[in-house]
VEXSEMI-85777 format. One record per residue (C-alpha): residue number from 0; x, y, z. Coordinates in steps of 0.2 Angstrom, whole numbers, plus 5000, padded with zeros to 4 digits. Layout:
# VEXSEMI-85777
atom zati:NUM X:X Y:Y Z:Z $
...
# end
This chain:
# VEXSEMI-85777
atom zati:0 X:4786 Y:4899 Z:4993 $
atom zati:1 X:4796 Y:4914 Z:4998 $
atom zati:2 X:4799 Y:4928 Z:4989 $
atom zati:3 X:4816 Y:4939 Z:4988 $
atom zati:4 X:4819 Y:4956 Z:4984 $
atom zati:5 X:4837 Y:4966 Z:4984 $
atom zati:6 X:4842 Y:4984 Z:4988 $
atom zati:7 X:4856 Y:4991 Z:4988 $
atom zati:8 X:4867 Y:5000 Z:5004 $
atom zati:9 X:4887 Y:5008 Z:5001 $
atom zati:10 X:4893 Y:4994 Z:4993 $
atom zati:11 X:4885 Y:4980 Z:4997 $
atom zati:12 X:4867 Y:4971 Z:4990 $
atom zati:13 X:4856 Y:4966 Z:5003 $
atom zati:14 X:4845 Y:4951 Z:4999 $
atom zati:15 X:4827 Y:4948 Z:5009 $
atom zati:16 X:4814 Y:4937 Z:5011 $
atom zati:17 X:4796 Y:4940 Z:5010 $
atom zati:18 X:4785 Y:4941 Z:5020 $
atom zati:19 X:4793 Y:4942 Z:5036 $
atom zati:20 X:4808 Y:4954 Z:5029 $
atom zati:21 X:4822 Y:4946 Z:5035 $
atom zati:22 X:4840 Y:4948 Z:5030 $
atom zati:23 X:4844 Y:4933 Z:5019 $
atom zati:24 X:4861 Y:4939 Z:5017 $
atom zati:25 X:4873 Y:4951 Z:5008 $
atom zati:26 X:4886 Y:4953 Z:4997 $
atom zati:27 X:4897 Y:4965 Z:4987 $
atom zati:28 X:4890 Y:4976 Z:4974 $
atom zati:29 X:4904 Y:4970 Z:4961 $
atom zati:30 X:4899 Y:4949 Z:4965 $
atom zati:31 X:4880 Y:4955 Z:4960 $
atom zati:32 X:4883 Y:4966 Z:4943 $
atom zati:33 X:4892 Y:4949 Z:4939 $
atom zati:34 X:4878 Y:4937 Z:4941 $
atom zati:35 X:4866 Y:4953 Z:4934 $
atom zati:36 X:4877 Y:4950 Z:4919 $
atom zati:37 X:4874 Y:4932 Z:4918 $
atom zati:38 X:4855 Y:4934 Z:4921 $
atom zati:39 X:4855 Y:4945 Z:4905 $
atom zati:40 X:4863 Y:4932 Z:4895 $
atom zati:41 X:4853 Y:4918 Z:4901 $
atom zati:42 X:4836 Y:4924 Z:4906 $
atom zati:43 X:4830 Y:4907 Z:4913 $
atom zati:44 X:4840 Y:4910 Z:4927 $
atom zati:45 X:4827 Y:4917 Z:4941 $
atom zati:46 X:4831 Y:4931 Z:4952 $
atom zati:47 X:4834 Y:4919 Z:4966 $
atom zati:48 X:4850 Y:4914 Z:4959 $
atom zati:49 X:4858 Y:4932 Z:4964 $
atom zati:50 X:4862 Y:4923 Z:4982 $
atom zati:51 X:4880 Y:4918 Z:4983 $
atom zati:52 X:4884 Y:4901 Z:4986 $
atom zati:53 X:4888 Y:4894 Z:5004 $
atom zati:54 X:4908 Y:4901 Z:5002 $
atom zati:55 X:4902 Y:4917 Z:4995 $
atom zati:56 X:4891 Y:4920 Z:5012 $
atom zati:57 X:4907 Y:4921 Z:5021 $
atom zati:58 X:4916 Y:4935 Z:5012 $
atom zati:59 X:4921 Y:4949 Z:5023 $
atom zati:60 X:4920 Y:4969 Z:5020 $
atom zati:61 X:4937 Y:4975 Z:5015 $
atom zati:62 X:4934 Y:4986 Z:5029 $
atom zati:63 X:4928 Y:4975 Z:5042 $
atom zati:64 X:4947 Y:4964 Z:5036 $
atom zati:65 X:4958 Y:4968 Z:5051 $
atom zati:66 X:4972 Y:4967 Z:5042 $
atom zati:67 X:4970 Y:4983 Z:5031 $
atom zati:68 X:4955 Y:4988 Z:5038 $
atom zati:69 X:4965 Y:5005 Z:5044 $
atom zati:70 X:4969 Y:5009 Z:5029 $
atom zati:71 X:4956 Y:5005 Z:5018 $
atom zati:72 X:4943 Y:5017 Z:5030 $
atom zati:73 X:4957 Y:5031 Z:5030 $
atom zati:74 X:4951 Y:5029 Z:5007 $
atom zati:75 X:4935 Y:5025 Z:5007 $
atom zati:76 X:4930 Y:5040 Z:5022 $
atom zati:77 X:4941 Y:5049 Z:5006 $
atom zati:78 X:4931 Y:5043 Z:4992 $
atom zati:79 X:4948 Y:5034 Z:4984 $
atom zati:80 X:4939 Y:5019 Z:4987 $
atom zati:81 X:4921 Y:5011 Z:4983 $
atom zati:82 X:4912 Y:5027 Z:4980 $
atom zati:83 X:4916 Y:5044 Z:4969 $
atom zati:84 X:4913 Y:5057 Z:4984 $
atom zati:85 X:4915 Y:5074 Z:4977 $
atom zati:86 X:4912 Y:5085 Z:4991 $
atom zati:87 X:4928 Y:5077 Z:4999 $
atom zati:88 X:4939 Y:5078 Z:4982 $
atom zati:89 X:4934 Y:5095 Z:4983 $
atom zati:90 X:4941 Y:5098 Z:5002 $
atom zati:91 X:4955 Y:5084 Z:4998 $
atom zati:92 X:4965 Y:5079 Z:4985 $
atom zati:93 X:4960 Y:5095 Z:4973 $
atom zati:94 X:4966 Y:5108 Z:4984 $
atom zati:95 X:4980 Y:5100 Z:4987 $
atom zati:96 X:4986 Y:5095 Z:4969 $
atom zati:97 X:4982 Y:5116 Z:4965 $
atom zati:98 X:4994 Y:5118 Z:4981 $
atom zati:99 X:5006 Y:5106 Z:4970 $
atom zati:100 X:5006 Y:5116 Z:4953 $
atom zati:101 X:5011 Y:5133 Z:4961 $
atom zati:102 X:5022 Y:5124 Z:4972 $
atom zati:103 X:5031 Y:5118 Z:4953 $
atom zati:104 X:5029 Y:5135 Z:4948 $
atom zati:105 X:5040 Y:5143 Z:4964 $
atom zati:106 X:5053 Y:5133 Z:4959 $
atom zati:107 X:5055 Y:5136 Z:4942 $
atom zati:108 X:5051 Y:5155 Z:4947 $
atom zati:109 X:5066 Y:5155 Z:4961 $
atom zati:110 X:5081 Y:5143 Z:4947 $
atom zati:111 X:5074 Y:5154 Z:4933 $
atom zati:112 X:5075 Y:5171 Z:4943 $
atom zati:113 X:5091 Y:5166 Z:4952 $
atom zati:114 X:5083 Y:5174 Z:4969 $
atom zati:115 X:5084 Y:5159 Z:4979 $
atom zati:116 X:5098 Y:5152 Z:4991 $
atom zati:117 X:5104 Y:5134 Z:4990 $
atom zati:118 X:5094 Y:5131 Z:5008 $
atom zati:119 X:5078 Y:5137 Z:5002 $
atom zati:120 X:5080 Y:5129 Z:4983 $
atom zati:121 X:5083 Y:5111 Z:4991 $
atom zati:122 X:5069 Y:5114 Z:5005 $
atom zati:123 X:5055 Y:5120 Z:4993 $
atom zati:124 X:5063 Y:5105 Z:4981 $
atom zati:125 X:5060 Y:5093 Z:4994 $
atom zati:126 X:5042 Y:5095 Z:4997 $
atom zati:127 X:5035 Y:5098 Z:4978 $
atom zati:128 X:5044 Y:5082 Z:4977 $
atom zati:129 X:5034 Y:5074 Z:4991 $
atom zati:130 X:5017 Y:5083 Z:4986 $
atom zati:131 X:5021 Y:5079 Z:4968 $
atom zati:132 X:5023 Y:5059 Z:4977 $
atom zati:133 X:5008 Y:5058 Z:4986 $
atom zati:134 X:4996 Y:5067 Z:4969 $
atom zati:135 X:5001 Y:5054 Z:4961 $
atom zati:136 X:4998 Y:5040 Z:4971 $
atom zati:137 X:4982 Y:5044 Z:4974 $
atom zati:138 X:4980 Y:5047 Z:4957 $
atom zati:139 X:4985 Y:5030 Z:4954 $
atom zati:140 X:4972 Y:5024 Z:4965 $
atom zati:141 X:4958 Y:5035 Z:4960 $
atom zati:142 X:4962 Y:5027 Z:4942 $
atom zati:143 X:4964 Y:5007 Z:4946 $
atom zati:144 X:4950 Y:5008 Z:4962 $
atom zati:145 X:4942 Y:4992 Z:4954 $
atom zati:146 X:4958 Y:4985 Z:4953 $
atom zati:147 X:4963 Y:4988 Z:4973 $
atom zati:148 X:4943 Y:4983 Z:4977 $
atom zati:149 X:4946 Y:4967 Z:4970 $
atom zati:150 X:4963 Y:4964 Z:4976 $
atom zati:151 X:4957 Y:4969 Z:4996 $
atom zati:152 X:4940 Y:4958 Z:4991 $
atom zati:153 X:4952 Y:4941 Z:4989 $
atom zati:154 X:4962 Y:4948 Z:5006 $
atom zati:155 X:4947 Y:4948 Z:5014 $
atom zati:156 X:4940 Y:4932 Z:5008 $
atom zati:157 X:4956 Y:4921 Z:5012 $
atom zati:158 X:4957 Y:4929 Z:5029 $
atom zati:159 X:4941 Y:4921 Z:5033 $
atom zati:160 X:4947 Y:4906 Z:5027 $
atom zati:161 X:4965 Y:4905 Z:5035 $
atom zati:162 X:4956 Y:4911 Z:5052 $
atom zati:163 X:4948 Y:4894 Z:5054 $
atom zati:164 X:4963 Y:4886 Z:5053 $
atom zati:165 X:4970 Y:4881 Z:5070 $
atom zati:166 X:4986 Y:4880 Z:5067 $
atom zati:167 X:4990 Y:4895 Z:5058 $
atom zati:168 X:4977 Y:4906 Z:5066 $
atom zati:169 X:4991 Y:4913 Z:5078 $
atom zati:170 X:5003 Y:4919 Z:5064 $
atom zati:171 X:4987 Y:4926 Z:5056 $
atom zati:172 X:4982 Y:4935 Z:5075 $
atom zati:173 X:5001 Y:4939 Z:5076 $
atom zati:174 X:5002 Y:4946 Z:5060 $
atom zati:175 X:4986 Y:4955 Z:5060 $
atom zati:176 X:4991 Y:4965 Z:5076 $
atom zati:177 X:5010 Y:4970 Z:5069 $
atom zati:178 X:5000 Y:4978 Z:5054 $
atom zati:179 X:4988 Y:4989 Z:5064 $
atom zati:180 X:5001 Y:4995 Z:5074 $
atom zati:181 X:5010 Y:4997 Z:5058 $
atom zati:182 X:4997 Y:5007 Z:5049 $
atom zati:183 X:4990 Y:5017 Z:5064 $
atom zati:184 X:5011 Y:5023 Z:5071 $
atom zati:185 X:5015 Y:5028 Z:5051 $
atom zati:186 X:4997 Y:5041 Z:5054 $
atom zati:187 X:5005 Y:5046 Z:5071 $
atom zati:188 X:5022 Y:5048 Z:5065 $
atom zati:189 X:5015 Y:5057 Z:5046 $
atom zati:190 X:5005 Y:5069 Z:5057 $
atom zati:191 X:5018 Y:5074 Z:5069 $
atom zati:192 X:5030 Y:5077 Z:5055 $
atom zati:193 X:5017 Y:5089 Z:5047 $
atom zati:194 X:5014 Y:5098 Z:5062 $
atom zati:195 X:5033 Y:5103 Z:5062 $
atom zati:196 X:5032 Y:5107 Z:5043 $
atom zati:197 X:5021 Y:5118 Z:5048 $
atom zati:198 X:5025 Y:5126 Z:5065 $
atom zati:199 X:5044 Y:5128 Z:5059 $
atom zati:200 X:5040 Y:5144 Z:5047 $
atom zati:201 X:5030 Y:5151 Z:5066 $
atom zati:202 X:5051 Y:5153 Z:5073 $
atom zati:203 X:5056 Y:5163 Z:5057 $
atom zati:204 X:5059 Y:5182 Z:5059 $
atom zati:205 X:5053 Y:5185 Z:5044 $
atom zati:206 X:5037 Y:5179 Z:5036 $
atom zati:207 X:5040 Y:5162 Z:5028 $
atom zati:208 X:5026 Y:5149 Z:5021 $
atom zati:209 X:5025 Y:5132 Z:5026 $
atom zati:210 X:5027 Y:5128 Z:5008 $
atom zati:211 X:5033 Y:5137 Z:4996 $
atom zati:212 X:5025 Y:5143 Z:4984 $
atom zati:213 X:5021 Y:5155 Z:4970 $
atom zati:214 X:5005 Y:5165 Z:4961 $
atom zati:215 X:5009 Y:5178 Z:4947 $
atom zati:216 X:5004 Y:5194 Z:4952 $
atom zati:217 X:4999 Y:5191 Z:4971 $
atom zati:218 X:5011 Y:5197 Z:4984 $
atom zati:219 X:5011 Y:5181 Z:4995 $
atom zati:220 X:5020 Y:5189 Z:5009 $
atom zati:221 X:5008 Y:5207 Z:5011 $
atom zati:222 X:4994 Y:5204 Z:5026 $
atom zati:223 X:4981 Y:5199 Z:5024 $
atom zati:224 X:4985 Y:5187 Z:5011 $
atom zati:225 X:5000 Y:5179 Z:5020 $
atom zati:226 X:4989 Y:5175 Z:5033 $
atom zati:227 X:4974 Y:5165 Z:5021 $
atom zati:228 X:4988 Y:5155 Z:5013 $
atom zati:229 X:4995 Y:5152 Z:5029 $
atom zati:230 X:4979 Y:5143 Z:5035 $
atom zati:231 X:4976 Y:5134 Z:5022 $
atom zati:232 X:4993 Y:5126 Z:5019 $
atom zati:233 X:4991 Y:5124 Z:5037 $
atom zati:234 X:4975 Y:5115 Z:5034 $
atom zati:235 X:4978 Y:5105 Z:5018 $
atom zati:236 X:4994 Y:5097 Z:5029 $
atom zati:237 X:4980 Y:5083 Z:5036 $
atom zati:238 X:4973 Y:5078 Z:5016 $
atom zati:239 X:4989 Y:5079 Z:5011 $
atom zati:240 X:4994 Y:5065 Z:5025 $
atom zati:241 X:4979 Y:5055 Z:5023 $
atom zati:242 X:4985 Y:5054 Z:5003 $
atom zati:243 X:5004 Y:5048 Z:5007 $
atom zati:244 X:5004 Y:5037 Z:5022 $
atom zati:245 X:4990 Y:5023 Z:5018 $
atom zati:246 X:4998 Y:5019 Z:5003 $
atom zati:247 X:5017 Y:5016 Z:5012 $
atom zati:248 X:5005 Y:5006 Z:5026 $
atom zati:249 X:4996 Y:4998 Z:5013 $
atom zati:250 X:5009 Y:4990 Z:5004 $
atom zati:251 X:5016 Y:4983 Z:5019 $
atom zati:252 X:5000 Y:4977 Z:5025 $
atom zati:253 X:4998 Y:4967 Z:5009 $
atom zati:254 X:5017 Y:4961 Z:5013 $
atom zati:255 X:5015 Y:4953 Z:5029 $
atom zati:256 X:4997 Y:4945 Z:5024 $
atom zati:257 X:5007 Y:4938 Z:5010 $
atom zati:258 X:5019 Y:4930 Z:5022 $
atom zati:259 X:5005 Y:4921 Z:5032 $
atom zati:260 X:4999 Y:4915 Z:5016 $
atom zati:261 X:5018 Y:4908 Z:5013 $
atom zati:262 X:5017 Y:4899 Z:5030 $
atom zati:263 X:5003 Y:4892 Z:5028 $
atom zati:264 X:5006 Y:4885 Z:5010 $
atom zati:265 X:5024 Y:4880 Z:5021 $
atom zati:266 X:5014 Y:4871 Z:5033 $
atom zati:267 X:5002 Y:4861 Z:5024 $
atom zati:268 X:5017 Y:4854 Z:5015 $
atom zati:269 X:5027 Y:4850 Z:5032 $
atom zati:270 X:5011 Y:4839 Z:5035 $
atom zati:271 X:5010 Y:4831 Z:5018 $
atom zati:272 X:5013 Y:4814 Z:5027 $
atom zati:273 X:4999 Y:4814 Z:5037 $
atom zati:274 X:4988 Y:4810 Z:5023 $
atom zati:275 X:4999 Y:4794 Z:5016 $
atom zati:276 X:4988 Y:4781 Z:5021 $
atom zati:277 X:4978 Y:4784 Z:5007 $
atom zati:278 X:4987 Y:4787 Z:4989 $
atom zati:279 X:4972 Y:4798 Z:4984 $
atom zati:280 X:4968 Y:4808 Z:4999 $
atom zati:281 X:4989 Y:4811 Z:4997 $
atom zati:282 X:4986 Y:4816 Z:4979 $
atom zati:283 X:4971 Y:4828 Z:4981 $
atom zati:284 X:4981 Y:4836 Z:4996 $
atom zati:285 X:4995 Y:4839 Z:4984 $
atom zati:286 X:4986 Y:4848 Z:4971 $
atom zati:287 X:4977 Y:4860 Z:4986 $
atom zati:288 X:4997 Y:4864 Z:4988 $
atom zati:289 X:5001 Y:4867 Z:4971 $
atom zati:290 X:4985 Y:4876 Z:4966 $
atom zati:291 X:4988 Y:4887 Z:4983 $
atom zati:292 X:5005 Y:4889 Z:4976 $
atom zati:293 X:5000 Y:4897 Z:4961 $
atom zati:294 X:4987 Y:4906 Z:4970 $
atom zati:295 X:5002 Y:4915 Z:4981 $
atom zati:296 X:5011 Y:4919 Z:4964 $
atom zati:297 X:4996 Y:4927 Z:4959 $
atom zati:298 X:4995 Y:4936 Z:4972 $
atom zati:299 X:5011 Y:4945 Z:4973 $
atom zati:300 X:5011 Y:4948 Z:4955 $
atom zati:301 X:4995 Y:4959 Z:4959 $
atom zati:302 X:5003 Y:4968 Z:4972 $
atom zati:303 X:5019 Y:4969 Z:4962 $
atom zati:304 X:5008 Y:4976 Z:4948 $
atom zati:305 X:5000 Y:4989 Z:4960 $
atom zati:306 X:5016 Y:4998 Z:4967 $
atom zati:307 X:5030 Y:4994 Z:4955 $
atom zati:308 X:5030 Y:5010 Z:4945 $
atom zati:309 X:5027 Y:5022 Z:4959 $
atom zati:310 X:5042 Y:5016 Z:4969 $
atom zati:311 X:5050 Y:5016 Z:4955 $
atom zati:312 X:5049 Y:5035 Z:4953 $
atom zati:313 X:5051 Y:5034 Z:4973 $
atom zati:314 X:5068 Y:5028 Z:4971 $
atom zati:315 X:5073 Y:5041 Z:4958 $
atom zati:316 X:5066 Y:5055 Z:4967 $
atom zati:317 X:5069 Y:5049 Z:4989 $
atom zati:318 X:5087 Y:5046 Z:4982 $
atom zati:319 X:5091 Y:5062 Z:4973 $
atom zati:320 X:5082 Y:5072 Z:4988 $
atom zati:321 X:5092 Y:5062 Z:5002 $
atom zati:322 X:5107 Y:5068 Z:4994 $
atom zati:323 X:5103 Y:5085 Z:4994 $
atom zati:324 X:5095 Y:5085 Z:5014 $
atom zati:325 X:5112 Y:5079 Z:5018 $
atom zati:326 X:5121 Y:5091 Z:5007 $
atom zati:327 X:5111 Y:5105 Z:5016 $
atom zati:328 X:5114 Y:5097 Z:5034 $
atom zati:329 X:5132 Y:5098 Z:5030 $
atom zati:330 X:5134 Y:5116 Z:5025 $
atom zati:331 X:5117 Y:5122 Z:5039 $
atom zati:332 X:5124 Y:5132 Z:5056 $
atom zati:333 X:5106 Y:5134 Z:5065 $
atom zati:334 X:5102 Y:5122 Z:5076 $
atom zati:335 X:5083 Y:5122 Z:5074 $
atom zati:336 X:5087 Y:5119 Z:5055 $
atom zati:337 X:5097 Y:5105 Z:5056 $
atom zati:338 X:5082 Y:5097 Z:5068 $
atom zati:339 X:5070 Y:5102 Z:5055 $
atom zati:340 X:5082 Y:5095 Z:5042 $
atom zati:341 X:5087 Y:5080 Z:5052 $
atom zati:342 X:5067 Y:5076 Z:5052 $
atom zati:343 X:5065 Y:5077 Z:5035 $
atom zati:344 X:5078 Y:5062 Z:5032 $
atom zati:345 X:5072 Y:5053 Z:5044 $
atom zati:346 X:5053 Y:5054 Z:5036 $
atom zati:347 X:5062 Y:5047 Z:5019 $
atom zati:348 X:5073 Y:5034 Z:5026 $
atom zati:349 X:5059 Y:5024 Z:5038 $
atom zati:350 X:5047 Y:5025 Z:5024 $
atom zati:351 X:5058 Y:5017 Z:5012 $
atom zati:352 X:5067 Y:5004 Z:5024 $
atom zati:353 X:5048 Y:4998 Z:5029 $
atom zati:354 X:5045 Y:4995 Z:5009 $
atom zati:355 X:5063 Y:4986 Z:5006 $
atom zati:356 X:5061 Y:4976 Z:5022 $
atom zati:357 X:5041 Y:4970 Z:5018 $
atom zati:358 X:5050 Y:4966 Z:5002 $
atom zati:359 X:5064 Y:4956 Z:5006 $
atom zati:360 X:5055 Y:4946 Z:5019 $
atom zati:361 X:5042 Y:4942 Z:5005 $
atom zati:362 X:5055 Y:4935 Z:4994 $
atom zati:363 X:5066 Y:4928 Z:5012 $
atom zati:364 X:5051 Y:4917 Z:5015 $
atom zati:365 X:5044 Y:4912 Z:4996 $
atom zati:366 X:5064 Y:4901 Z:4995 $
atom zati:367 X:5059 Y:4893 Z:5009 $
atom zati:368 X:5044 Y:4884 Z:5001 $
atom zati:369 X:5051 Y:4869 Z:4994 $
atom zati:370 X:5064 Y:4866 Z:5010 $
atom zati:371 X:5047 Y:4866 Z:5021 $
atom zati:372 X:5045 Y:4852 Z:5008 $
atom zati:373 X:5061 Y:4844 Z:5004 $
atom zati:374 X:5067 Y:4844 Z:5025 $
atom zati:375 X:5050 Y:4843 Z:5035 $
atom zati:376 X:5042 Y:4829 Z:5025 $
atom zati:377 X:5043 Y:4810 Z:5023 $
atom zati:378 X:5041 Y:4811 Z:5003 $
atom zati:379 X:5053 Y:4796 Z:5000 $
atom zati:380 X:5038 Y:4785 Z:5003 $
atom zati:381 X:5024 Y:4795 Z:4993 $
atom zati:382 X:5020 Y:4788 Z:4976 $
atom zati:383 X:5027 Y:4793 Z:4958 $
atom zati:384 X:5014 Y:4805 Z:4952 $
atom zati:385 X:5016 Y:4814 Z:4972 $
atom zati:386 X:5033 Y:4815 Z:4970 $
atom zati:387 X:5032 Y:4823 Z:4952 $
atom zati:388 X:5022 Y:4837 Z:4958 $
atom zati:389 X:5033 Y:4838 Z:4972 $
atom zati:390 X:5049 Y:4843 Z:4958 $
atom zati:391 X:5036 Y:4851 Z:4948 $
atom zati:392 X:5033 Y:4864 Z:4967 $
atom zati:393 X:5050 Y:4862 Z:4971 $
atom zati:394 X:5058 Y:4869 Z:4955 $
atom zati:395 X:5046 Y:4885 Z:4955 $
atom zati:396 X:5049 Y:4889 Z:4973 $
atom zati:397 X:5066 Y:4891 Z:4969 $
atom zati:398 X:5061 Y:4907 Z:4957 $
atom zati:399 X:5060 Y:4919 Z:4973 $
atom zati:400 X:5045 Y:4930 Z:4972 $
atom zati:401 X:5049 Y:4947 Z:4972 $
atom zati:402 X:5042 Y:4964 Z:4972 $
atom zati:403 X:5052 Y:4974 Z:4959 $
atom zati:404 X:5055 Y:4992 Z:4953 $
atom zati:405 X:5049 Y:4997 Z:4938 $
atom zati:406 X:5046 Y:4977 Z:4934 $
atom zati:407 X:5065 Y:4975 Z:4933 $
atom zati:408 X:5073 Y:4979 Z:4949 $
atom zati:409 X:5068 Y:4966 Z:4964 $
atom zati:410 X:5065 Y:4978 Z:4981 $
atom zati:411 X:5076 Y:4969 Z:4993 $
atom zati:412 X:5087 Y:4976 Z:5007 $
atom zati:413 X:5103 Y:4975 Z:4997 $
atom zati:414 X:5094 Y:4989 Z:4984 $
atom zati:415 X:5091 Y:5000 Z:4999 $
atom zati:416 X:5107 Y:5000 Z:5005 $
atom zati:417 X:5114 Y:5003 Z:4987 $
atom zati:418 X:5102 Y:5016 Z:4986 $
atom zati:419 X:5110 Y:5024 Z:5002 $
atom zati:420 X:5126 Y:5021 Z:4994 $
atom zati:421 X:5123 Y:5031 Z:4979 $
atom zati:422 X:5114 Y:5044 Z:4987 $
atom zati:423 X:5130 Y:5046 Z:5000 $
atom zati:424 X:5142 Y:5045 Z:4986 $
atom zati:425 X:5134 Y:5061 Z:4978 $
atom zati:426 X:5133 Y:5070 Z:4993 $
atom zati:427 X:5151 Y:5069 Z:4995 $
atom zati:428 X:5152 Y:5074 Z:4976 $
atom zati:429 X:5141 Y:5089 Z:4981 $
atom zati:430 X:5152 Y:5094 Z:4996 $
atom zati:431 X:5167 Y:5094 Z:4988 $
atom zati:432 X:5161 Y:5103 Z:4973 $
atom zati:433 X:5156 Y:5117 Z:4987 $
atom zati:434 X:5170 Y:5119 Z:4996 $
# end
């Protein structure tokens, strides 16, 4: 009789069999502290019974899921993720939330001293509003990590499934590939924009800080200390990137597998009729649909649950600071300015169109559930108890499913363009106001 024995590696619980020592298989930690749990309650159960059923062998790493892989490594090499890494919180996201308080403290120091131009005041706004942003998302991931492992652990497990399906697998591979190059240009394009936050202040005559920022009783500006902060704001730039950008990528990651999980709820029910020979094989078909339905709902509501409150302080505070950029690029007369500024809005306006458009195609797509159904689909000749769960899948696709903000605005690209028209019709309040 062989004999198994676990150990544990980063994240995972190897299981082996004696006495030949080979792998038997392996599984998440979180899938074995639940069947641990279970032992305790019935000790009958042997050791043994720690192997995962034949499904459960399949289940993928979040990190080895192509889907989000990118971002998920860009956290866990972090420590966000999985496991508590210290040494990197304190080379990480610590500095860069102290760099956060003093940059709070600037600007109160320059509104409450009256020493600070318009320009600088809507500048130094702009990026303690962004550093403010990206502290607290990745404080709201540090908080929920079991919540965003668990979520990426039933991404991971239904890509494996939806992979060996033939006929979706090609949306899936599409899919996959548009959210790699997704996640990977938002790094590119979050690293050039830090490297001109932080090369502009190397063109000023005088000595300016990337950031700015403010220390009671230290002379910021006298060498040699200009020159330490200097490098160090220079360095916490690349943390600082690695704390914002995964989560835009991430959310719209999780948007576009939610799309290939639509279509392929739409396209087992354009094949419904294949299966009406036989009344049962028909009616076990249906309730896979229904049950895969609700699954979907589930899972959008989790992702709903995840982002809905940090966009919607996103939309309060991305709105009021594109109104200010373009107040300032209004009333700026130096060309390298206006390219720095011009840069900055640019940063604010493709991150929030990738949300709003990740959103409405999420929603787009969810309506189109019962016409996949109603159109495609010779349900005239199904039986009465189909054709009741039919109404029953039909009626609740015609509740969109939605992303919202706050829990009571739904993302969708009409709100970003309301958005842009509030944030333009301020501006032009702002400007007239000036002149």
């Amino acid at each position: 009789m062989l004999v198994r024995h676990f150990k544990t590696v980063p994240g995972l619980v190897v299981l082996y069999n004696f006495p030949n020592h080979t792998e038997a298989t392996r599984f998440p930690i979180a899938t074995a502290l639940e069947r641990l749990k279970s032992m305790i309650r019935r000790p009958e159960r042997s050791l043994c019974n720690l192997a995962p059923a034949p499904l459960e062998r399949a289940t993928m790493l979040i990190e080895n899921c192509p889907i989000i892989s990118v971002n998920v490594r860009v956290w866990l090499f972090w420590g966000y993720l999985r496991r508590v890494k210290w040494h990197s919180y304190l080379v990480g996201c610590i500095p860069v939330t102290v760099l956060n308080v003093f940059q709070f403290m600037n600007l109160f120091h320059i509104i409450l001293a009256g020493t600070g131009d318009i320009n600088k005041i809507i500048i130094d706004g702009y990026f303690t509003v962004l550093y403010f942003n990206l502290v607290l998302r990745t404080s709201f991931l540090m908080t929920n990590r079991h919540k965003f492992e668990r979520f990426f652990d039933g991404i991971a497990s239904e890509y494996r499934r939806l992979e060996n399906q033939n006929d979706i697998r090609p949306l899936l591979e599409r899919l996959t590939r548009r959210a790699r190059i997704l996640s990977k240009s938002n790094l590119w394009l979050g690293a050039f924009i830090s490297a001109c936050f932080v090369t502009y202040p190397l063109f000023s005559p005088e000595n300016v800080l990337p950031y700015g920022v403010y220390m009671p009783g230290i002379d910021l500006y006298a060498s040699p200390v200009y020159e330490i902060v200097f490098v160090l704001q220079i360095y916490l730039t690349f943390p600082a990137c690695c704390m914002y950008i995964p989560f835009t990528s991430f959310y719209c990651t999780c948007s576009l597998f939610g799309l290939v999980r639509i279509a392929a709820l739409k396209r087992s029910l354009e094949r419904l009729h294949e299966h009406n020979r036989s009344e049962q094989t028909l009616l076990a078909k249906m309730k896979e649909c229904l049950v895969y339905h609700k699954e979907i709902i589930r899972y959008v509501a989790d992702l709903n649950e995840l982002v809905t409150y940090i966009f919607l302080l996103e939309l309060l505070s991305f709105g009021m600071m594109l109104c200010a950029l373009l107040f300032l690029l209004s009333i700026s007369n130096q060309l390298a300015q206006m390219v720095m500024i011009g840069s900055y809005i640019f940063m604010i306006l493709s991150q929030m169109y990738a949300l709003y458009w990740h959103s409405n195609e999420v929603r787009e797509q969810s309506l189109e559930i019962g016409d996949s159904l109603y159109y495609n689909s010779a349900w005239l000749g199904f039986s009465m108890p189909v054709k009741k769960m039919i109404i029953l899948l039909v009626a609740r696709a015609q509740r969109p499913l939605a992303i919202t903000i706050g829990n009571v605005y739904p993302m969708t690209l009409e709100m970003f363009q309301s958005l842009l028209n509030a944030s333009y019709s301020y501006f032009t309040l702002l400007r007239r106001v000036y002149n």
